[in-house]
N, C-alpha and C positions, 0 to 999 in steps of 0.2 A: 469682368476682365480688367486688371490692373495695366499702369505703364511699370516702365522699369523703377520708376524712382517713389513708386507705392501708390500714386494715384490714381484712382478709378478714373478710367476711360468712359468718356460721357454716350450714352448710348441717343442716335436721333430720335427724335419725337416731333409728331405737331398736333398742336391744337386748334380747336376753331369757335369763338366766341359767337354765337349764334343773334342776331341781334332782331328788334323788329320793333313799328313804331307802339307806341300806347295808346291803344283802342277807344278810351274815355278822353283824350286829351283834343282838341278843336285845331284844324286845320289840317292841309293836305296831307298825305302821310309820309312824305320827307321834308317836313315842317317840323312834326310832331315832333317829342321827346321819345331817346329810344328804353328798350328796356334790355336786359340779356342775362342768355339761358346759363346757372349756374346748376351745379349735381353734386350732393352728396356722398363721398367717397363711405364702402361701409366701413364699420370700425375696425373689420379686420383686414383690411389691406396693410400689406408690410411696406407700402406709401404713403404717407400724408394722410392715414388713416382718420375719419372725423370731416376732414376739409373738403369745403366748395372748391369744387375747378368746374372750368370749362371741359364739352367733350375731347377729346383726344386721347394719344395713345404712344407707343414706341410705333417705328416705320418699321414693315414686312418687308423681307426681301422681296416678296412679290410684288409691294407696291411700285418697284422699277419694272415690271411688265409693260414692253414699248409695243404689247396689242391691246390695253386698255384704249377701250373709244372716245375720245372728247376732244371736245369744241372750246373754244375761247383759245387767250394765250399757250401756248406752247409752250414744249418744256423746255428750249430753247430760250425763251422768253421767258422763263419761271426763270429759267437757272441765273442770266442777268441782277433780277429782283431779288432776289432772294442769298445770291452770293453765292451759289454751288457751281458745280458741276451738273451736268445735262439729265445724269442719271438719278443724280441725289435730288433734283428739282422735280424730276415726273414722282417720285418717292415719295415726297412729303407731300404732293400737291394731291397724290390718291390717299395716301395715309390718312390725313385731313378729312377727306370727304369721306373714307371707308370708316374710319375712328369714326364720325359722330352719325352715321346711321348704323352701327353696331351699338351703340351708347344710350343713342335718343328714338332710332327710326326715321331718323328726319333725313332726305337723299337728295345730294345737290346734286342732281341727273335731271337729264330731259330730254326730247323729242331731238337726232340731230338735226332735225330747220330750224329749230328755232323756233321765234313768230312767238304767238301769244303761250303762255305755259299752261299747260295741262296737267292739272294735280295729280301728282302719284298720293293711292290709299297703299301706303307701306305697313298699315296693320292686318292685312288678309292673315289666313293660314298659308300661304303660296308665298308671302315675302317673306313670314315669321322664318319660315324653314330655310330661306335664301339669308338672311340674318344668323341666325343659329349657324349655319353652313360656316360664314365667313370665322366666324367667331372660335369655332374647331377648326378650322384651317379644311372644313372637307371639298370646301368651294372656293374657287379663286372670284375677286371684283370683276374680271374679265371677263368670264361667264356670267355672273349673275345679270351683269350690263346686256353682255353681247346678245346675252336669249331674249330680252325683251324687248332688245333696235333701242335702248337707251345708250346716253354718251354724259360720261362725269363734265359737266358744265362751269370748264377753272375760270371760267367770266366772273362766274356770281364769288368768288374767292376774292380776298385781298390783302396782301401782307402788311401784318402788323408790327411785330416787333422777334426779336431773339432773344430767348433766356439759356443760358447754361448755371448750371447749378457749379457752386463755388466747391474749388479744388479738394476743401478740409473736407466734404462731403463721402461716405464711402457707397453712397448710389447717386449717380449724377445724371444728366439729362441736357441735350443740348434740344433746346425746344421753340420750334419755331411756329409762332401765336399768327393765325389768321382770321378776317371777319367776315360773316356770312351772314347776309338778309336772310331772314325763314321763307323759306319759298312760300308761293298762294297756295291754300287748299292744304300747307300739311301743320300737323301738331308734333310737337315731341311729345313722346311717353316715357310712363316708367318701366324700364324693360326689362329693370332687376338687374344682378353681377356684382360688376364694380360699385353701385351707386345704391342709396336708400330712397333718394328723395331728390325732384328736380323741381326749380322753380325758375318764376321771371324774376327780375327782379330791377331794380333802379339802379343803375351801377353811381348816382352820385351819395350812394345812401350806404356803400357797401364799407369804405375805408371805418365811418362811425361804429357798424355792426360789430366789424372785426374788432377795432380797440375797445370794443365792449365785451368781448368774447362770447359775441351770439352768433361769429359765424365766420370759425376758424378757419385761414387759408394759409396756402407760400405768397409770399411776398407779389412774386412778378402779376398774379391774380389783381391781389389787390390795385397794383398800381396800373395796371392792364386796367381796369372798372374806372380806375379815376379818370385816367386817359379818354376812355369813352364820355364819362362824364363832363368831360373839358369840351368833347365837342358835342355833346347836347342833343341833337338833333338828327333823322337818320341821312339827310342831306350833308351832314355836319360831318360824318362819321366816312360818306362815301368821298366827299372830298379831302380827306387827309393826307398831308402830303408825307411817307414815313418814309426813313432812311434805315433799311435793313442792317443790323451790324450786329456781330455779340456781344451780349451784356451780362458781363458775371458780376454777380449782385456784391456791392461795396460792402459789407460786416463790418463799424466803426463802434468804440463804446463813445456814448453821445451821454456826460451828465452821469456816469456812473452804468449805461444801459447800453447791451447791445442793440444795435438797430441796425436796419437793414438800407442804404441810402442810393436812391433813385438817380438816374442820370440829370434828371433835371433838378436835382438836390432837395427835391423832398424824401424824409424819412420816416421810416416803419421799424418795430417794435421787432424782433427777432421772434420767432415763434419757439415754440416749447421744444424742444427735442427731438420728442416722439413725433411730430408733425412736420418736422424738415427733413427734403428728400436727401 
């Protein structure tokens, strides 16, 4: 869908950087250094085909269903944080959690007490089907939650940043980045689709990858890794103080190059074509 004046109307989206600390690394585990879940895009998506991203996704009309069950802040309270409207805040805040256990398997759900968390095994035959469901649209989040007494847990969520994809663009995306500790007790898997291949990975290792081109992404990725990288540690990462706002990525020629330049003035190399949304 275009505006009047030709430009693609940016479709919502969010994502969620999944994070946890490093297993071999010594001290408590929000000491540690963290690591986070990156995925393989296949090559035949008519997106950013090739590139690592975080899981996420475009928001469902249904992810504004005001019978989804959950605990922590409110969509009242999202919508503050976040910048929206009350409806667009419950939206992105389920989208988030539905996008990366349709992605990975991994489900930021749990028990509504609370209290100590009890591992969901989200690889049975009984969730694969409840997965699959979402994913053909034959099942809404609201079911699959409501039938098991689980509630999406927006606690363990925490906004990170907003990207919209720049004007010239003719698929654009307003996409708003969120981060999630891997709950106890689950793994992500490879669940096939969108994706070839998922890994940990060091997000201070990610920007060198990329200008190496071992590990092609968009931009707001990369500098989303450094970000994380800057704060080190998963204590580091839950204390971050961020200010939610939209950032349509700067396109400068820098030295003869295009380059993509960060709000806090560091810049990145423009990506090849075929690979920008």
């Amino acid at each position: 869908m275009t505006e009047n004046d030709g430009v693609a109307r940016p479709r919502t989206a969010a994502t969620v950087m999944l994070v946890r600390p490093v297993a071999e690394a010594s001290g408590s585990p929000a000491e540690r250094p963290v690591e986070v879940l990156l995925m393989r895009r296949v090559a035949s998506m008519g997106f950013a085909p090739g590139a690592y991203v975080f899981p996420g996704g475009r928001v469902d009309e249904r992810d504004a269903d005001g019978g989804v069950p959950w605990t922590g802040p409110s969509p009242e309270e999202w919508a503050g944080v976040l910048g929206t409207d009350v409806r667009t805040a419950r939206a992105l805040v389920c989208a988030a959690v539905r996008e990366t256990f349709e992605e990975t398997g991994v489900l930021l759900a749990g028990d509504p007490e609370g209290g100590e968390i009890t591992p969901l095994d989200t690889a049975t035959e009984d969730w694969e089907r409840d997965r699959l469901g979402l994913i053909d649209r034959s099942r809404s989040f609201t079911e699959v939650l409501s039938r098991r007494g689980l509630v999406l847990r927006s606690e363990w969520l925490r906004a990170w940043s907003r990207w919209i994809t720049p004007a010239r663009e003719p698929r654009r995306y307003d996409t708003w980045f969120f981060t999630a500790e891997l709950p106890p007790g689950q793994e992500p898997r490879d669940v096939g689709g969108e994706a070839d291949h998922t890994l940990w990975v060091d997000p201070s290792i990610v920007a060198d990858e990329w200008h190496a081109g071992r590990m092609p992404m968009l931009p707001p990725t990369v500098i989303a890794c450094a970000e994380l990288a800057d704060r080190r540690t998963l204590e580091g990462v839950r204390s971050a103080l961020r200010d939610i706002f939209p950032i349509e990525p700067d396109v400068r020629e820098i030295d003869g190059q295009l380059r993509v330049v960060a709000p806090d003035g560091r810049d990145f190399p423009l990506p090849r074509p075929d690979a920008t949304p």
